[in-house]
C-alpha positions as CSV (number, residue, x, y, z in Angstrom):
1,X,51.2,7.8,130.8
2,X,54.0,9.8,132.3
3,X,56.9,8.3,134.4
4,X,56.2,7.7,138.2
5,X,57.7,9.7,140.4
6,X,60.5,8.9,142.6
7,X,57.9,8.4,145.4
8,X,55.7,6.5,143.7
9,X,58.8,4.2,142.4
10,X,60.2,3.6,146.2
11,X,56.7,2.5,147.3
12,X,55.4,0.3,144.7
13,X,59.5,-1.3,144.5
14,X,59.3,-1.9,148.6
15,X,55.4,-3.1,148.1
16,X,57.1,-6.2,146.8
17,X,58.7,-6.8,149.8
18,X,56.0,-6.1,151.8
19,X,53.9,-9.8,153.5
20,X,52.2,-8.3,156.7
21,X,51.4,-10.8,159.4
22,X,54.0,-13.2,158.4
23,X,56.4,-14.1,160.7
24,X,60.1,-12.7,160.3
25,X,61.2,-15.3,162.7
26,X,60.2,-18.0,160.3
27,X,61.9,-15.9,157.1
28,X,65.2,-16.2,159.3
29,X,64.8,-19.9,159.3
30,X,63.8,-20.3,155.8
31,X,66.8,-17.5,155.3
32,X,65.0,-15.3,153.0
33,X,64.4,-12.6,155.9
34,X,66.7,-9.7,153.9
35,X,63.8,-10.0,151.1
36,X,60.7,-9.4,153.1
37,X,59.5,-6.7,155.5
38,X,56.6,-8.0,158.0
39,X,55.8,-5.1,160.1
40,X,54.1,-2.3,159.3
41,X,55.8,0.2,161.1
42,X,59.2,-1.0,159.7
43,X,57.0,-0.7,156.1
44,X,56.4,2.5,156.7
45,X,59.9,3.9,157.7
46,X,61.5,2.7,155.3
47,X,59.2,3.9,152.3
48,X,59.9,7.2,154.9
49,X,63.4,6.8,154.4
50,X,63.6,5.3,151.0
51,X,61.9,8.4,149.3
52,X,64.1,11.2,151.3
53,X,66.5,9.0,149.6
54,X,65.1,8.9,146.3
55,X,64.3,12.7,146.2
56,X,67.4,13.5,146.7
57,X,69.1,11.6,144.4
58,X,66.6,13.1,141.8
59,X,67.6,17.1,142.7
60,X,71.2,16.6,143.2
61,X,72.0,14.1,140.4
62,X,69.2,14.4,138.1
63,X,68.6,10.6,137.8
64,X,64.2,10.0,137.3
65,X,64.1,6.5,138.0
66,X,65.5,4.7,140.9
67,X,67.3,2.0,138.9
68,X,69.6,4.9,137.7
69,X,71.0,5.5,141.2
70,X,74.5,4.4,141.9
71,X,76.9,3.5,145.0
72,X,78.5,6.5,145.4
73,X,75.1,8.3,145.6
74,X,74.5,5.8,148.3
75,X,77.1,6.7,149.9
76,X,77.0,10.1,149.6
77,X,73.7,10.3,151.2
78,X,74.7,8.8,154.2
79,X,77.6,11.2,154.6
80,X,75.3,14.4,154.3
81,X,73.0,13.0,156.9
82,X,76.5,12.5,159.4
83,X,77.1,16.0,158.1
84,X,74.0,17.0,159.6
85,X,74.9,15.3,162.9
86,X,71.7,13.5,163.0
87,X,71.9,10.3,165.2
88,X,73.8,7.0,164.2
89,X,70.7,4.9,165.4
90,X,68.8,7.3,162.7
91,X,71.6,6.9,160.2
92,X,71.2,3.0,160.7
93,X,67.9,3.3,160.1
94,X,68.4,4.6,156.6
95,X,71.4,1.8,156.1
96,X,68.0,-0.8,156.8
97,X,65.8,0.8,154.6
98,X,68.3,1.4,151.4
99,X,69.3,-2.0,151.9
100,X,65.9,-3.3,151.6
101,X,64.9,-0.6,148.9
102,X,67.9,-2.3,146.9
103,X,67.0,-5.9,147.3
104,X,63.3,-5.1,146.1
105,X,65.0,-3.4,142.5
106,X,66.0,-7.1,142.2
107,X,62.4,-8.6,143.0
108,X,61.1,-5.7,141.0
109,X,63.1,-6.7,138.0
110,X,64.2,-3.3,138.0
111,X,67.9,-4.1,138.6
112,X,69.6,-6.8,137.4
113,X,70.7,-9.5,140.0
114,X,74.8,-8.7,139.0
115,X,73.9,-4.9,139.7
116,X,76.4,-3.3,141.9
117,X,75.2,-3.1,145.8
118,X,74.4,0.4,147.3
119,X,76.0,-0.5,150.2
120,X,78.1,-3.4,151.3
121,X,76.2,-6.5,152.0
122,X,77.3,-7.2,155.7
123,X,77.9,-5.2,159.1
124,X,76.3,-1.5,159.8
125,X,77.5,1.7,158.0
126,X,80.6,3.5,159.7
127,X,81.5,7.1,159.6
128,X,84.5,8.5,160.2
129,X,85.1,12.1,160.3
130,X,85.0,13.6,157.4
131,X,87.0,17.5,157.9
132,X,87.6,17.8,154.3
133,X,84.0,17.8,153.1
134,X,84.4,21.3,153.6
135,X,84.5,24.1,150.9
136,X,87.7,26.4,150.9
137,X,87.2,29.9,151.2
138,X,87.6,30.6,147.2
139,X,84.9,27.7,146.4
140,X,82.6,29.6,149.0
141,X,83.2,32.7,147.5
142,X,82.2,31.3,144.2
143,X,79.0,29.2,145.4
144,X,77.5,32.6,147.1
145,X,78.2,34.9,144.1
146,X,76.4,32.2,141.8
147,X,73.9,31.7,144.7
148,X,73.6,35.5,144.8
149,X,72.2,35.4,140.7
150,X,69.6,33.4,141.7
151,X,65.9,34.0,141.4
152,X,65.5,33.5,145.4
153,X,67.5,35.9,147.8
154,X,66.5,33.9,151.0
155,X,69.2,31.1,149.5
156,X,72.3,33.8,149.5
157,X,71.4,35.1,152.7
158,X,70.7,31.5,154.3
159,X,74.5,30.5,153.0
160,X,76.1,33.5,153.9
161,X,74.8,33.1,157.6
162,X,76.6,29.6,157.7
163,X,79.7,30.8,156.1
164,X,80.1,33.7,158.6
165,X,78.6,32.3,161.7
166,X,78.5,28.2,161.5
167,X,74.7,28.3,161.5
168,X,73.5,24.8,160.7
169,X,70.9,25.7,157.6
170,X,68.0,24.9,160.2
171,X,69.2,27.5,162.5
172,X,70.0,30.4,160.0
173,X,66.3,29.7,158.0
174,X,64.6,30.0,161.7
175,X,66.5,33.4,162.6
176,X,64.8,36.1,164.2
177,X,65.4,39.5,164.4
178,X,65.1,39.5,167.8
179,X,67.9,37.0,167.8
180,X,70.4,39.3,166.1
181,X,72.7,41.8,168.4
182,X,74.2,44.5,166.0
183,X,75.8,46.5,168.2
184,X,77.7,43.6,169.5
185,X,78.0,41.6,166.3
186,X,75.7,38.1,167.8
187,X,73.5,35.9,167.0
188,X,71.8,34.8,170.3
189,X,70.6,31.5,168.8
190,X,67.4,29.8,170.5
191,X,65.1,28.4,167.8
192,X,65.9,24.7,165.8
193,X,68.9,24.4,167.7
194,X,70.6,21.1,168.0
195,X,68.7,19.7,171.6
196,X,67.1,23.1,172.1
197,X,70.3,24.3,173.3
198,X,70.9,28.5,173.6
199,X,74.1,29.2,172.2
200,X,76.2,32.7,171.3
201,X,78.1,33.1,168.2
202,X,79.8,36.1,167.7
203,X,80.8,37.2,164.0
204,X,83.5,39.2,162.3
205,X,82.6,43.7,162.5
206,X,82.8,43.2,159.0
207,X,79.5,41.4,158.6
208,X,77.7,44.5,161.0
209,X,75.9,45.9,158.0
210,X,74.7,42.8,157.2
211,X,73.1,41.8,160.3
212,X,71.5,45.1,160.0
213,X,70.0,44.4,157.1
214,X,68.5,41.0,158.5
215,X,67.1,42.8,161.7
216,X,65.5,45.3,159.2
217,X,63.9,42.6,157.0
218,X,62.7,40.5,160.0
219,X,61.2,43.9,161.6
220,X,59.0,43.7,158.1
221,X,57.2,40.8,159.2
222,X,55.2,40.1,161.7
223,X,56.1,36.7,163.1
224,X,59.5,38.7,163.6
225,X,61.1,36.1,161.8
226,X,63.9,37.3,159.0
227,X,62.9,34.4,156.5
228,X,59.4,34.0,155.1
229,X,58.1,31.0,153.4
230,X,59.6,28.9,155.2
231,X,57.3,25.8,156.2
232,X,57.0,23.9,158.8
233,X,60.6,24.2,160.9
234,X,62.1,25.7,158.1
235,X,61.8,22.5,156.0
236,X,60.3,24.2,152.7
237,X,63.0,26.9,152.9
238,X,65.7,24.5,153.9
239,X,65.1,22.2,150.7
240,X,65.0,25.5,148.1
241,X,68.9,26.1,149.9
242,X,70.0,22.6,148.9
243,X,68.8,22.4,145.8
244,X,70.1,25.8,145.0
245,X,73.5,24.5,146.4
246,X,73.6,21.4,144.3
247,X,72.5,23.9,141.2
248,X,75.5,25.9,142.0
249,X,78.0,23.1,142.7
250,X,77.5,21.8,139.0
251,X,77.5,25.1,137.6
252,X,80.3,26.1,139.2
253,X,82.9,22.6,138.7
254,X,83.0,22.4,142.2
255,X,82.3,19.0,144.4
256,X,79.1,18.6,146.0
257,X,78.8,18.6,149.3
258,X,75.7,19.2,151.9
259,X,75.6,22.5,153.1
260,X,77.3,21.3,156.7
261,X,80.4,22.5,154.1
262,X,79.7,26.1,155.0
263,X,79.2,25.0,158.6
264,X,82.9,23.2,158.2
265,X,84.6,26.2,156.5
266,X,83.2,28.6,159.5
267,X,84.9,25.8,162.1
268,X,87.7,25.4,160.0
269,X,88.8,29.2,160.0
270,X,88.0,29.7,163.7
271,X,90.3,27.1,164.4
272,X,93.4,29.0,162.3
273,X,92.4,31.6,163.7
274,X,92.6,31.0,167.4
275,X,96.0,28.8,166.7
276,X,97.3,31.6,165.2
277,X,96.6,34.1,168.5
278,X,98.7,31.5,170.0
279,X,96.4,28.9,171.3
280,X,96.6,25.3,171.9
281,X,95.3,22.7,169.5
282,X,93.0,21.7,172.7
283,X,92.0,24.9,173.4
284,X,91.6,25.9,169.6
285,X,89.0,22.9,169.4
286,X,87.0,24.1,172.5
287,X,86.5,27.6,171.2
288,X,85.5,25.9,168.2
289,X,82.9,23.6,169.4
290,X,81.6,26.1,172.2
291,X,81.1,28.3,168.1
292,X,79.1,25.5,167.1
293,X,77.0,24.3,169.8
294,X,78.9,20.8,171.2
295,X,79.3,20.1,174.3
296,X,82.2,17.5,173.2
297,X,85.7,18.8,171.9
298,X,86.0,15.4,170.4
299,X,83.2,16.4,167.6
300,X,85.5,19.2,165.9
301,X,87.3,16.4,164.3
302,X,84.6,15.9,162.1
303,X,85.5,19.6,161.3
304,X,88.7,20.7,161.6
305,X,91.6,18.4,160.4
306,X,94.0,17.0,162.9
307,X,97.3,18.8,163.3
């Protein structure tokens, strides 16, 4: 019989956990309410969770069983998924869950009790801003070209589009062609937007030939779309780009990061660029987040470095 799969792993370990019906309120008194789930909605976010988790320990680390995973993956995890500016009550969801997921290694005899913790025991998980999980322009440079050998030309192209224009990866693998303004150099973004919001982003003249040849591909199809295969809200397609990224990253000696780095290094070099016409810091940073689609100037610091 061949190994489970990660999946399987996270939902036979949290299983353990698992007495529906029971009351949690009696587990706090009895103080053993860290080591049992009683609802089955809770039960079935965090297997939800707990196998995003597990997957992606298993493409960007290699590990195949879920006793293998360490701290710092832990951690890491939780920084790509603030990377990706999804919501701190989401983010503490997935604290919950790989908190549980941890405990239940122990139950499972999986782990040892003396194992080191994912995550600290007490309080939530806390996020500051993280500007240098960014790649510098060389490392991007290198990442694409590798990229670029691959097997799949979608996964360049994706990249490239958050390198020159701050795309978040769901945006660029939902572009359109109808999206895409040559003459003028934009991208007149619409589709898996951050709170459906439309946006402008206007790229270097350098990059005209390239749009072209997105608006030329996307006229190939008819959805309109310039990506194909991408599955449901770009979810297939976006999960090829990371696990091409994480490829690359290893191949290439160069620290992995979610691909919010590309995102970062677009932010990052608006930002110089704008100071260096003379702008304020202030009125650098609201360029910058108007580029990437914030309403707050407050959010660049998660991008751009303060002075």
């Amino acid at each position: 019989m061949g190994r489970p799969s990660m999946v399987r792993q996270v939902e036979v370990a949290l299983q353990t956990t698992f007495v529906p019906g029971e009351s949690r309120q009696a587990h706090k008194v009895a103080g053993d309410a860290a080591q049992h789930i009683t609802g089955i909605e809770t039960m079935r976010n965090y297997v939800g969770c707990g196998c995003k988790f597990a997957v992606a320990c298993q493409r960007d680390y290699g590990v195949h069983f879920l006793r293998d995973i360490t701290p710092p993956m832990a951690q890491e995890h939780l920084l790509q998924l603030h990377d990706r500016e999804l919501s701190g009550g989401y983010i503490g969801k997935v604290v919950a869950a790989l908190r549980k997921l941890d405990i239940a290694l122990r139950l499972k005899k999986w782990k040892t009790p003396d194992a080191p913790l994912w995550l600290p025991e007490a309080g939530g998980w806390h996020s500051d801003a993280h500007p240098e999980r960014a790649y510098t322009p060389e490392q991007a440079q290198r990442l694409l070209a590798a990229l670029a050998a691959a097997r799949d030309p979608r996964i360049v192209r994706v990249t490239r589009l958050q390198c020159i224009a701050g795309l978040r990866i769901s945006e660029a693998c939902m572009l359109r062609g109808v999206d895409i303004d040559v003459a003028h150099c934009q991208l007149h973004l619409s589709k898996a937007t951050k709170g459906g919001r439309v946006r402008v982003v206007t790229v270097a003249p350098e990059q005209q030939d390239f749009l072209q040849e997105l608006v030329e591909r996307a006229a190939q199809h008819s959805d309109g779309y310039v990506f194909q295969g991408r599955g449901d809200r770009g979810k297939s397609l976006i999960r090829r780009v990371q696990a091409a990224v994480s490829r690359a990253t290893k191949q290439e000696g160069i620290p992995h990061y979610s691909t919010h780095a590309f995102r970062k290094l677009f932010a990052q070099q608006q930002y110089a660029e704008a100071s260096a016409a003379g702008q304020t810091d202030q009125e650098a940073r609201k360029m910058v987040s108007h580029a990437l689609g914030h309403n707050r100037v407050a959010v660049t610091y998660s991008y751009v470095p303060r002075r």
